[in-house]
N, C-alpha and C positions, 0 to 999 in steps of 0.2 A: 783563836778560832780553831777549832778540832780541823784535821785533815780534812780535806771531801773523798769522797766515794763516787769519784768520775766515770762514769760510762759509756761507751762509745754509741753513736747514732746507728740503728741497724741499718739504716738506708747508707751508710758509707762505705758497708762491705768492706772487702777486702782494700780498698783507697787508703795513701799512703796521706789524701785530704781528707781526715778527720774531724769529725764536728763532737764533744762531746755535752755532756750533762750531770750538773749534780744538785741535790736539794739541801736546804737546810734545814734544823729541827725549825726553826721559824715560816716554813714555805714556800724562802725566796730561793728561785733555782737562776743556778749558773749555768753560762753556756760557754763554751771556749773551740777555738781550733786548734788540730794538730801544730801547726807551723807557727802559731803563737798564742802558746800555751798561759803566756802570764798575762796577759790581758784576757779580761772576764766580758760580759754582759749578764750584769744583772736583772731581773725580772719579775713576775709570779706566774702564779699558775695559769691564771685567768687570761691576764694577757699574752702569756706563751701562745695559750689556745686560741685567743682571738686571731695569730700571726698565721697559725698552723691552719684555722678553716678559712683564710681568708685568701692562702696561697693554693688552698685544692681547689674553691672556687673559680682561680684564675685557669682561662681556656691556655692551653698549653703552647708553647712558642712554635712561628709558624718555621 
């Protein structure tokens, strides 16, 4: 497998807790933390997005 091309989360800012991201030429994207970097979660696009509108939906902690 080629290197990935990991990208950091914009929402982690300057945090020393990083979340990053990378894709494959096949469209399975990876996610990984700073703090441990060698375990992945793998995914796709689609259900990335379903995680993504499913957590802006939630009312925000009280």
């Amino acid at each position: 497998m080629p290197a990935m091309n990991w990208q950091k989360s914009t929402y982690s800012g300057d945090s020393s807790n990083c979340v990053y991201v990378a894709t494959t030429p096949t469209g399975a994207v990876h996610l990984r933390e700073s703090d441990a970097p060698d375990r992945t979660l793998i995914t796709t696009r689609a259900r990335l997005g379903e995680l993504i509108r499913a957590l802006k939906a939630q009312p925000p902690a009280p």
